[in-house]
N, C-alpha and C positions, 0 to 999 in steps of 0.2 A: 618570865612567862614561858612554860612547855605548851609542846605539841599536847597535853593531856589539859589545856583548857579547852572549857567549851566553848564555840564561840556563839550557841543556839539557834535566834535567827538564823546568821548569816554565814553557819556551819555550809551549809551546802556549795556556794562561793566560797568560801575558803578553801574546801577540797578542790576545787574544779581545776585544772591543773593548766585551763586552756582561761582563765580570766587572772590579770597581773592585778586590775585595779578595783578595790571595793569602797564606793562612798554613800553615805546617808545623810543627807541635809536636814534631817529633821520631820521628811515629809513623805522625801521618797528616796529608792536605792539605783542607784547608777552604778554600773560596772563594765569594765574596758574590758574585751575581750580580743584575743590575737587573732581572732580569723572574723568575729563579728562587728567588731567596730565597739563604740559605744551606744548603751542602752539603757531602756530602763526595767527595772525589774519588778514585779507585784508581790509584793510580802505586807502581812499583816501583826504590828505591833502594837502592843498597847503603849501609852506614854509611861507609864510604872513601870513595866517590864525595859522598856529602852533605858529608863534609870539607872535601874538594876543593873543594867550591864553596862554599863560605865561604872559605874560603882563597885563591880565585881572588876572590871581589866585595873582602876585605881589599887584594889586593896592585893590583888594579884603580882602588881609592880611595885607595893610598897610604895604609892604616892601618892602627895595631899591630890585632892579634887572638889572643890568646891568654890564658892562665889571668889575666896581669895587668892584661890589657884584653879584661875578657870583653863587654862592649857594642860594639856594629860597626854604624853610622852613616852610611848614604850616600845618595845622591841622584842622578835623572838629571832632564833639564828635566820629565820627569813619571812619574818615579816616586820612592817614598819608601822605603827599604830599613832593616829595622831587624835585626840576626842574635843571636842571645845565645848563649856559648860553654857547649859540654857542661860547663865548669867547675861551673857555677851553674844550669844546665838539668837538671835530672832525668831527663828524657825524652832526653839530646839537642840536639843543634844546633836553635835555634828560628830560623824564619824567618818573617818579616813584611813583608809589601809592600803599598804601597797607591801605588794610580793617580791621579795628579791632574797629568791631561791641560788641556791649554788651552781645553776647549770647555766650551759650556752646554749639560748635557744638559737642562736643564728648558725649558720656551714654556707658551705659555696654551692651545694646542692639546692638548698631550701630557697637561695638568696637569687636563685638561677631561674628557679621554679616559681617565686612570686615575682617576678620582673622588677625586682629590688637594686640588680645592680648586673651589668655587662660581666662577661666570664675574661674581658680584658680591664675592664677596672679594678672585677676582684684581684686581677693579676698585679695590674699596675697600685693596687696599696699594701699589697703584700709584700713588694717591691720597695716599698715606700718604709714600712718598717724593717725590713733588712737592713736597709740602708741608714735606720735610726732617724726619720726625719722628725720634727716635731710637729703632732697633728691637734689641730682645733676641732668636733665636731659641734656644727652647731641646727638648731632645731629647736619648737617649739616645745614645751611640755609635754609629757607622752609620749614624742612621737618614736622611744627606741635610740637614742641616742644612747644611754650604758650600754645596751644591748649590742651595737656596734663597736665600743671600743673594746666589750669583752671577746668579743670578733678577734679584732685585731691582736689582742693579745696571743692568738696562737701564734703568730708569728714572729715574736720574739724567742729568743734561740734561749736554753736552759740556764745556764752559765750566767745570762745577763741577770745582774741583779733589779729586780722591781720592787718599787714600794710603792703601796695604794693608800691615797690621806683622804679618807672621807667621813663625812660626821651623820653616816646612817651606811653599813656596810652592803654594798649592792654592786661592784665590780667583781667580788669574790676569786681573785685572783690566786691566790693560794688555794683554794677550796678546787677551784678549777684545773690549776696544774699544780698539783701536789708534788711532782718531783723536780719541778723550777726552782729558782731561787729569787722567794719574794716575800717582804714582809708587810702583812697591812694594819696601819694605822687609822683609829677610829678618833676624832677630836671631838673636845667637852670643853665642861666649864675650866677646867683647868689648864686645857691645853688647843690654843685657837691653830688656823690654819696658815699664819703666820710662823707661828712656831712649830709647829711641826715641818714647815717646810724644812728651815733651817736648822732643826734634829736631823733632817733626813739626809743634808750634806754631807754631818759626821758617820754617817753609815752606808756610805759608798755606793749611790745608787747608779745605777745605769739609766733606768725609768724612772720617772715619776710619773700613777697615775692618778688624776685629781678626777673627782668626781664630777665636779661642776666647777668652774671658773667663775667668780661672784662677785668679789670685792676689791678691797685693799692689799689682799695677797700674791696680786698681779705682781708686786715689787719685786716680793722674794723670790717667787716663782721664776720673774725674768732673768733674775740674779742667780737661779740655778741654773736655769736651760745656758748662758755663758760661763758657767762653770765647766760644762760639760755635759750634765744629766739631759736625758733626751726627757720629752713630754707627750703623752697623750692625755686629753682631756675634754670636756663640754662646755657650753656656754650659750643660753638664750641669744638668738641672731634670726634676725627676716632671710638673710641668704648670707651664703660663705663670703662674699664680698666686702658687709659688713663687719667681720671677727676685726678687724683690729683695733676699728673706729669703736667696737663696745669695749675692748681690753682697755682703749685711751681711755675710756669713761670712767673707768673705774682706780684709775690714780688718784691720789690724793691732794688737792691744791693744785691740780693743772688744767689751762682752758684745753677743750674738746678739740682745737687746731694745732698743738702742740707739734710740731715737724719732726721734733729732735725725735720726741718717744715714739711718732708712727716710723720713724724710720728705725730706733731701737724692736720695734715690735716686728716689724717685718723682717730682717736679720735677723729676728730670734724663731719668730714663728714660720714654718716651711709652707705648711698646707692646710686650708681649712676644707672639710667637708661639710654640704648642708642636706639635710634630712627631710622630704616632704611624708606626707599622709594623706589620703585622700577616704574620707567614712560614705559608704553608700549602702544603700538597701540590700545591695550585693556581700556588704561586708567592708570590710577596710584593706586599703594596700600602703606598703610603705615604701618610699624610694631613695635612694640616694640624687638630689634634684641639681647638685651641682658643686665642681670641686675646683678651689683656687689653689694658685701659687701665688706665695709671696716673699717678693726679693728686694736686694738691695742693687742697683745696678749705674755705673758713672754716678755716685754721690745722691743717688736719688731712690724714694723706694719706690717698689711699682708692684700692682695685682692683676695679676690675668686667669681668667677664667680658661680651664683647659679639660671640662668636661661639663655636659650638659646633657640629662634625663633624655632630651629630644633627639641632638646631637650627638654624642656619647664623644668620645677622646676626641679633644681639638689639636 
């Protein structure tokens, strides 16, 4: 799919260069805006005409869509298109679009100016990746967590080599720093996140950036960061406190009190940061709400929280 489809309705959100998220449940259009929050939008379709354009993004991406492939899957270099068939929809044709364009909307300027983060913590993570630590951010959906780690990616020095594994391209790291040295990996049917971690050790990575932290790839993952490769990455979390308690969760065959692996997790993992958002009539703001360290110290792991949205550096 090119920029020369149409996307009719919902051409106008598409261009808007200031809304990241476009959804339609069948009934009505919600879209995430960077300065307005989320809302709701008034557009008038017909149900033939919404057909139609599902039926046009199918035949556009070369994909079945219908009652026995009701999931419709596509991509263009920056957008991410998900449809699900009235089959299974109640409401309705659903449509799902998210942007992830090649730029960095976030600087220390902008991040200064929305009270998103202290001009000493921007300091202090910047710090943090000089120093190659390995960072968790965690946050609820939405709220800008990629957005932060492509953040941080400026402060990896050229020379280090980065690889980015994600299975919908939205770090865009090479895109971003074209005269870096980074390769990004996109995972399919063929090639899960498991395996590509373990591709990415034969190819000498300094970084690995994972898009989201999810599964059963924690293994490998952990098995590279004691390799040597440093990690920045994301991962669903109530607050930074909780990142290692959810990376435990998602081993395979181990109870959730497991000692050995929170203490394996905390020696591997440096720093988690946690991401708030607050939507008001005013519009939306986003913050950096709180940032852990996690160590291993006399045989025992331990977390401490050493910055706080209220408090700022503890």
């Amino acid at each position: 799919m090119n920029h020369d489809f149409d996307f009719e309705f919902l051409k106008e959100f598409i261009s808007d260069e200031k809304i990241t998220d476009v959804n339609y449940n069948g009934n009505t259009l919600w879209v995430d805006h960077l300065e307005k929050g989320r809302f709701k939008e008034a557009i008038n379709i017909s149900e033939v005409d919404l057909e139609k354009f599902c039926y046009k993004v199918a035949n556009y991406s070369n994909k079945q869509f219908n009652n026995s492939y009701p999931i419709l899957e596509s991509e263009t270099k920056d957008l991410r298109i998900s449809i699900i068939h009235k089959s299974i929809a109640a409401s309705g044709y659903s449509i799902s679009i998210r942007k992830t364009p090649p730029v960095m909307r976030l600087n220390t300027e902008l991040l200064l100016k929305q009270n998103y983060a202290s001009l000493d913590l921007i300091n202090f993570l910047k710090t943090l990746v000089e120093k190659r630590s390995n960072i968790i951010i965690s946050g609820l959906p939405g709220v800008g967590k990629t957005e932060l780690v492509k953040f941080l990616t400026s402060f990896i020095k050229a020379n280090q080599r980065v690889i980015t594994i994600e299975d919908s391209l939205e770090i865009r790291y090479s895109n971003i720093h074209p005269d870096k040295d980074g390769l990004m990996l996109k995972v399919n049917a063929n090639l899960n996140y498991r395996q590509a971690i373990k591709a990415c050790l034969r190819q000498r990575p300094d970084w690995l950036l994972l898009s989201e932290v999810r599964g059963d790839e924690v293994v490998e993952l952990l098995q590279a960061v004691s390799t040597g490769a440093n990690l920045i990455s994301t991962i669903h979390a109530d607050n930074a406190e909780t990142i290692p308690q959810r990376i435990l969760h998602m081993f395979p065959g181990n109870e959730i009190t497991n000692d050995k692996l929170l203490y394996n997790i905390h020696e591997s993992i440096n720093y988690g940061v946690h991401i708030r958002s607050n939507i008001s009539d005013e519009g939306i703001s986003r913050y950096i709400d709180q940032v852990c360290k996690f160590f291993v110290k006399d045989s025992t792991y331990h977390t401490k929280t050493i910055y706080t949205h209220k408090k700022g550096l503890i």
